[in-house]
Every structure is written in structure tokens, then in C-alpha cells.
N, C-alpha and C positions, 0 to 999 in steps of 0.2 A: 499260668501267669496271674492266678487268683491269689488274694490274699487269703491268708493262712489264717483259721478261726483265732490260733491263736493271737497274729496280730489285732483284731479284729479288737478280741478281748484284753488285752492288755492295759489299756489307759482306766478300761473301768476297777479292773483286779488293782490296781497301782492306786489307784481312788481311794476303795475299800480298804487297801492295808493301810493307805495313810491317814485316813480316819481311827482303824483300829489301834495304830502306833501312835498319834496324837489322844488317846483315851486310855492307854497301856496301862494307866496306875489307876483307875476308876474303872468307869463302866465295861470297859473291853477287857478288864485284866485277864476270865479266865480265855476269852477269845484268840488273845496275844499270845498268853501260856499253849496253845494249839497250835499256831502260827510261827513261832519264835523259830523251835526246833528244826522245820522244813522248808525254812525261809527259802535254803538257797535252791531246792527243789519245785517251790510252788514258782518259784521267781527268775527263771534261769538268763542267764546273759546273755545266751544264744540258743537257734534250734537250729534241727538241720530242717530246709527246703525241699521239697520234692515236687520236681514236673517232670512230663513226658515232651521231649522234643519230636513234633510231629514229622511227616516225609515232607522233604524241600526245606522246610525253614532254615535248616543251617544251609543248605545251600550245595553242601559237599555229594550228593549222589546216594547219599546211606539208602538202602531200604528200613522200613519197621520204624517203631518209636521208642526213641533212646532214653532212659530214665537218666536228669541229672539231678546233683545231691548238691546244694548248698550250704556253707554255716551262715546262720545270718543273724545279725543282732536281734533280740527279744527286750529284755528292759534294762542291758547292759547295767548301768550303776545308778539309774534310775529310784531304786527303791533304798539306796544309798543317797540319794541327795534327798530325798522326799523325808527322810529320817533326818539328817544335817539340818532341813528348813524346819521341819517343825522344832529341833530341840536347839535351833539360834531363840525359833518366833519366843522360846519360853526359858530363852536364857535370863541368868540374874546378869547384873553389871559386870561382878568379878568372875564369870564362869570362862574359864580355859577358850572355851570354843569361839568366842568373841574376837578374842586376838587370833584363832589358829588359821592358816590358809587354808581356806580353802583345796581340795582335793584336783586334779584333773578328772573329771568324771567320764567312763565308755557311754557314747551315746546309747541309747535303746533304738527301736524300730522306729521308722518314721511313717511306716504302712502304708507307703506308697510308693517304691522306689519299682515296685513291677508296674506301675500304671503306665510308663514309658516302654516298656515291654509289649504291651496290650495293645497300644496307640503303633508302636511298631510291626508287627503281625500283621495287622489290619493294614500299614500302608504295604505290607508286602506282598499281601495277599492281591489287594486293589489294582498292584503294579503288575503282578504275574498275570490276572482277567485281562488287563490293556495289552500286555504284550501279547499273550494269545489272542485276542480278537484282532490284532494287528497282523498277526503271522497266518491266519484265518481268512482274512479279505486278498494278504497278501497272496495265498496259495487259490484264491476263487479265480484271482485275477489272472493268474501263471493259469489256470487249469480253461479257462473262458479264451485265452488266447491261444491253446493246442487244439480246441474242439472248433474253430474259428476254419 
């Protein structure tokens, strides 16, 4: 239920290229010349997730811990809008992109969508300890009343 380094890293990577694409023609050029080619590679839309589902949590009886595999958004079109804002910020009057609509853009990560997960866990775990020390007092009580 941990955040993935890579979300982690994401908003700063997304910083750095957008500094590097806002400099593309100066200082950054041969930076960008490095960057351009594996854009979609350094930058991907999505990853996949991986946790282990421990014994109990799902609830179903399983023994062992189940690996599951999520796709989950990374910086979806993210580094597409970050490109769009800077080359509006340094549009002329008559440049195309002034009038063009805007895109729908895929959101990216919001790196937190397991913190509800985490917060979850923890009240289930909380709930299982109260039901056991309930079922626990309940059986002293059954067992105090045969020895009687």
C-alpha cells in the first residue's frame, strides 16, 4: 500500500523536463537533444503496481500472500500539457496555438490514491484485535461458568 518511488519522483522528473523544454533552443539544447528521442520512455502514462495481499485482508479464507498487478496512471499527458503551457507562455499574437483548443488531457498520478488503502488496513486490522478480545472475554466467561 506504499507509494511507488516512482510516484514519489514524478512531479520533480516533470519539473526538470519542463525547465529543460522551456530552454530547448539555448541553454538545454544539447540536454533536450538527449531527452527528445525517449521522451515516451523516461515519461510513461502508466506503470504497472505491485503488492502482496496479506492472509485475511481480503477476507475470502485464501492461505499465503497473493501478488496483485495494477496499471496505474504515472504522468499520463502530463508532460504534454507542461510543453502546451510553456510554448502558449511564449506564444506570438498570431501563433496557431492561441486559438487551438485545448487537448483533453489523461490525468497523471495523484500519489495518493493508496493512502485510503493504508488508513483502511489499519481499521481492519483494529476491528479484527476488538473482535478477538470480544470473542476472548466471551469464551473466559463460557469457560468460568463450566468450572463453577
Amino acid at each position: 500500500g506504499c507509494l511507488c518511488d516512482r510516484e514519489h519522483l514524478m512531479l520533480p522528473m516533470l519539473g526538470m523536463y519542463g525547465m529543460v523544454y522551456r530552454d530547448r533552443h539555448g541553454v538545454a539544447r544539447d540536454a533536450y537533444a538527449v531527452l527528445e528521442p525517449i521522451r515516451e520512455k523516461l515519461f510513461p502514462k502508466t506503470f504497472v503496481y505491485s503488492r502482496f495481499v496479506e492472509d485475511g485482508v481480503r477476507g475470502d479464507g485464501d492461505c499465503g500472500n497473493e501478488k496483485i498487478e495494477t496499471t496505474e496512471p504515472l504522468f499520463g499527458d502530463l508532460v504534454e500539457a507542461v510543453e502546451r503551457d510553456i510554448d502558449l507562455a511564449s506564444a506570438q499574437s498570431d501563433d496557431p496555438i492561441l486559438r487551438a483548443r485545448p487537448p483533453d488531457y489523461v490525468p497523471g498520478t495523484n500519489a495518493q490514491r493508496r493512502a485510503g488503502l493504508r488508513r483502511t488496513r489499519k481499521l481492519h486490522a483494529e476491528n479484527s484485535l476488538r473482535s478477538l478480545d470480544k470473542s476472548l472475554r466471551a469464551l473466559d466467561k463460557l469457560r468460568s461458568s463450566f468450572l463453577k
